[in-house]
C-alpha positions, -999 to +999 in steps of 0.1 A: -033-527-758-011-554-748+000-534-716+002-504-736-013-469-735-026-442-752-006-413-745-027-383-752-067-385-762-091-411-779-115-404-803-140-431-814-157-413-843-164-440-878-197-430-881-210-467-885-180-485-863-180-509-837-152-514-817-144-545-789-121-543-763-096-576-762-080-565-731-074-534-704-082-501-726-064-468-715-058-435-724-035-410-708-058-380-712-095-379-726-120-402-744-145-387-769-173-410-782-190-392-811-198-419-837-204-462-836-204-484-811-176-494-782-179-528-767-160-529-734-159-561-737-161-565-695-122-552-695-104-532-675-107-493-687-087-467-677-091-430-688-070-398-676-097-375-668-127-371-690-151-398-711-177-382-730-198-384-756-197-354-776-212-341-813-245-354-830-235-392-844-251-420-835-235-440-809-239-468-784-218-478-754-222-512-737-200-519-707-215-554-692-190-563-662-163-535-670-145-514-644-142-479-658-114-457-642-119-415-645-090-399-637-068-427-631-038-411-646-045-375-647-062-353-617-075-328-639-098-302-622-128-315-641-127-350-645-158-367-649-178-391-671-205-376-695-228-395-717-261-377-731-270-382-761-263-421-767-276-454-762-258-467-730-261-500-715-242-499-678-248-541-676-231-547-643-199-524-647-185-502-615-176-466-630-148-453-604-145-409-605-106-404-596-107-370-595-094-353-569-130-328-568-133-298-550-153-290-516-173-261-530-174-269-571-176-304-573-160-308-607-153-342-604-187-358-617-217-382-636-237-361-655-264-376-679-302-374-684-327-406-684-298-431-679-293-461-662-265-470-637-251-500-622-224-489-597-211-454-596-181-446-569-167-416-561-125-420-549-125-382-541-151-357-538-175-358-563-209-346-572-241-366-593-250-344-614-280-364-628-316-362-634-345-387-639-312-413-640-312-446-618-284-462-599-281-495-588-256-479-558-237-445-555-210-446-527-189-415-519-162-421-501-153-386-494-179-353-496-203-355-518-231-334-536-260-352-557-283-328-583-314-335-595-344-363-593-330-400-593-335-437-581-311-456-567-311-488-549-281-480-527-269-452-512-237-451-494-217-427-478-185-425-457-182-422-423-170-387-411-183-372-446-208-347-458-235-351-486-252-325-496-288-328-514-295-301-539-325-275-531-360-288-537-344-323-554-357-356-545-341-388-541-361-422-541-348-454-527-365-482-542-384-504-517-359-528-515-327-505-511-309-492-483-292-462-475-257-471-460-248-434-442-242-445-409-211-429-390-194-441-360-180-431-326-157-407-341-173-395-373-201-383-378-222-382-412-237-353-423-267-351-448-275-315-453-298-297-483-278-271-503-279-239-502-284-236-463-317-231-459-336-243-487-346-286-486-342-313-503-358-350-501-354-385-495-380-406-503-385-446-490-410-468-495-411-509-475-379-517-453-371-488-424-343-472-425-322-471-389-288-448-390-263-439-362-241-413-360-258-387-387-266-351-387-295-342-408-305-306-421-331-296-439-340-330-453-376-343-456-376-380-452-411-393-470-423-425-490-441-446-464-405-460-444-399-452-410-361-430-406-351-432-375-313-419-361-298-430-328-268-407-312-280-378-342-279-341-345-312-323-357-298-287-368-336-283-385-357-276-412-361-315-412-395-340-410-405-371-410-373-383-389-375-398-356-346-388-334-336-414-305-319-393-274-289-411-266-282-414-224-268-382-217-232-381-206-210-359-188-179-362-213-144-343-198-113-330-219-079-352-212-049-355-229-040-320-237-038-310-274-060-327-296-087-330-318-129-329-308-137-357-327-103-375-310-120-402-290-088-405-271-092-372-258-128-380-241-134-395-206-161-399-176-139-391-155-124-355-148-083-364-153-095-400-168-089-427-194-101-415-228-120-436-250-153-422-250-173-416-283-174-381-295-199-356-279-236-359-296-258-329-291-269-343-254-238-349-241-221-318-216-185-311-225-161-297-197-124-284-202-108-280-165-074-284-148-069-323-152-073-318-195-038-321-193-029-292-213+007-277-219+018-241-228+004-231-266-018-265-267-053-263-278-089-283-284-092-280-325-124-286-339-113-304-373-147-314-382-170-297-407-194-297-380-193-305-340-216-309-309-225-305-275-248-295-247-230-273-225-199-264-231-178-253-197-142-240-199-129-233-155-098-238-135-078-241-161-038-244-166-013-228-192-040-209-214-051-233-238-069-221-269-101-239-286-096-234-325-109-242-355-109-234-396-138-208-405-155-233-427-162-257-395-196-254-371-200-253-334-236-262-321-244-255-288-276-275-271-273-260-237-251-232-223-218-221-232-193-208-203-160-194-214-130-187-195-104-156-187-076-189-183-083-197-218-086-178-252-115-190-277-096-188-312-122-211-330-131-191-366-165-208-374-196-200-367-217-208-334-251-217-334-267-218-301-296-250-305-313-253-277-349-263-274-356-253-236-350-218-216-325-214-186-294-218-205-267-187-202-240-176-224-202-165-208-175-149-226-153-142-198-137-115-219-137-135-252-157-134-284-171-153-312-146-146-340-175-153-371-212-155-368-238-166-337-270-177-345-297-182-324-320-207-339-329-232-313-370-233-309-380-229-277-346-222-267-339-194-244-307-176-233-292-151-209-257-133-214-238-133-183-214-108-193-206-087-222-216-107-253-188-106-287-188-113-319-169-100-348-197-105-374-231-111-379-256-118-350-288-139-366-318-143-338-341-169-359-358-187-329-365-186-291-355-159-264-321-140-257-324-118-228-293-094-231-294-092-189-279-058-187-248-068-204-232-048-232-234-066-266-212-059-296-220-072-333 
């Protein structure tokens, strides 16, 4: 290529051709292997959004020590790299997905059949759509969904990101492999089975696997290896994890408007020094009149999912707000006390977690603006004034005593 590109597709299709790569190969738009056989020679390879082998000819595809690049010059709403039927040979090359995906299709993917991997890494979000195929390491650097029954040595994902595991799939780490999916003080990482509700597995067999920082649902952790999370969320329909209880703390709102997953915003100290790590699902959150808030400030809860034990709004100054996109989470572990000096504008839904009674529920004249579910086991709650919320109310486990209080649904 000599520098040089190809403007619009490839097509490799002499039925009996080979074809070596002298130096960086790339194609504005998409490559099509139907016929012979493509060295990549361990160059460079760039190509604009899709590589796939399509159509019945006989074809092989060796890429020993390349770097492949999907959607490097094009993000097309479905790039991705396809290769069933052909005999592939991965060798040691890193195959890069570019695209820029999409949080609920996923477009941007791997899909193949009885293949083997070296290195697949997703730039954007991106899904493994893949059965029976093995992976020496799949990172995702942003949300992630993986399909289907594989091996992989490594698994990685981002802090502050969400992987979901499709319904009743299973993934096995070999022995020898680790699973990289650790988040940190203010991201959390979220490995949850897809749809809501169903499960999927991980299975593990030799080394232990030790994470920090992770939020698990509906995943069954098997194989043999012990799974064990420190500062964690269990939001249920989990086993085989062990789930270390961080020291509780006693974390107060400072610095006005913000984000929740701001450690800045976090302190010991009522009217203190932030710095503190991000609320885990035993630490009691409290919003009073040293958060420093200003007229028309608020708490936004950015993250796809956040956490607390009780939740206390009092005394507070210049009616802040606690907000929030629809597609976010609240979940509550203890009690939640609203205030009439503040005005709960968070669209998600609230799930109320927790796994012991005693815990009460104030609105102080506010409601839940999307869904409450009540699905902590063993949990029990009692409203302390007229309970809100503009759509569904779901009472999966423990006890809700209404106390006399009007309730609307």
């Amino acid at each position: 290529m000599a520098g040089n590109k190809l403007n619009s597709r490839a097509y490799f299709d002499g039925i009996g051709g080979g074809w070596t790569f002298l130096d960086k190969f790339s194609c504005y738009y998409d490559l099509f292997h139907k016929s012979g056989v493509i060295n990549t020679n361990d160059q460079e390879v760039e190509v604009g959004a899709q590589f796939q082998a399509i159509g019945p000819g006989v074809r092989e595809l060796h890429l020993g020590n390349s770097t492949l690049y999907i959607g490097k010059h094009r993000y097309d709403p479905a790039n991705y790299f396809y290769y069933n039927p052909g005999a592939f040979d991965a060798g040691t090359s890193t195959i890069n997905i570019e695209g820029y995906g999409n949080s609920s299709q996923f477009p941007s993917s791997i899909i193949s059949t009885n293949l083997t991997y070296h290195k697949v890494r997703f730039v954007n979000t991106g899904h493994v759509n893949t059965n029976n195929s093995f992976f020496h390491e799949v990172e995702f650097t942003q949300d992630g969904k993986i399909s289907g029954n594989n091996e992989m040595v490594i698994l990685t994902v981002a802090p502050g990101k969400v992987l979901l595991l499709s319904a009743n799939s299973n993934q096995t780490i070999t022995a020898t492999g680790e699973i990289n999916a650790s988040g940190n003080c203010g991201n959390y990482v979220t490995i949850d089975a897809y749809p809501v509700g169903s499960q999927a597995t991980i299975s593990k067999s030799g080394a232990d696997v030790s994470l920090n920082y992770i939020v698990v649902r509906g995943v069954i952790a098997s194989g043999g290896a012990i799974f064990s999370i420190t500062n964690g969320a269990d939001l249920g329909m989990n086993s085989g994890w062990t789930f270390i209880t961080g020291t509780p703390r006693d974390l107060y709102w400072v610095s006005g408007n913000g984000s929740w997953n701001d450690p800045a915003h976090w302190s010991l100290a009522s009217g203190g020094s932030g710095g503190e790590c991000i609320p885990t699902p035993y630490d009691n959150v409290v919003f009073d009149g040293s958060s420093g808030f200003q007229p028309s400030q608020a708490v936004e809860l950015n993250a796809s999912l956040s956490f607390c034990a009780d939740i206390a709004w009092s005394a507070l100054n210049n009616a802040p707000k606690m907000k929030g996109a629809g597609q976010n989470q609240l979940f509550v572990f203890g009690s939640l006390t609203f205030s009439m000096t503040m005005t709960n504008d968070f669209q998600g839904d609230v799930h109320f977690m927790a796994t012991s009674t005693g815990k009460t529920i104030q609105m102080a004249g506010n409601k839940l603006n999307s869904r409450a579910y009540f699905d902590g086991i063993g949990g029990g709650w009692t409203f302390l004034d007229k309970f809100s919320c503009y759509y569904d109310l779901f009472h999966k486990s423990g006890v809700i005593n209404t106390n006399d209080q009007e309730v609307e649904v």
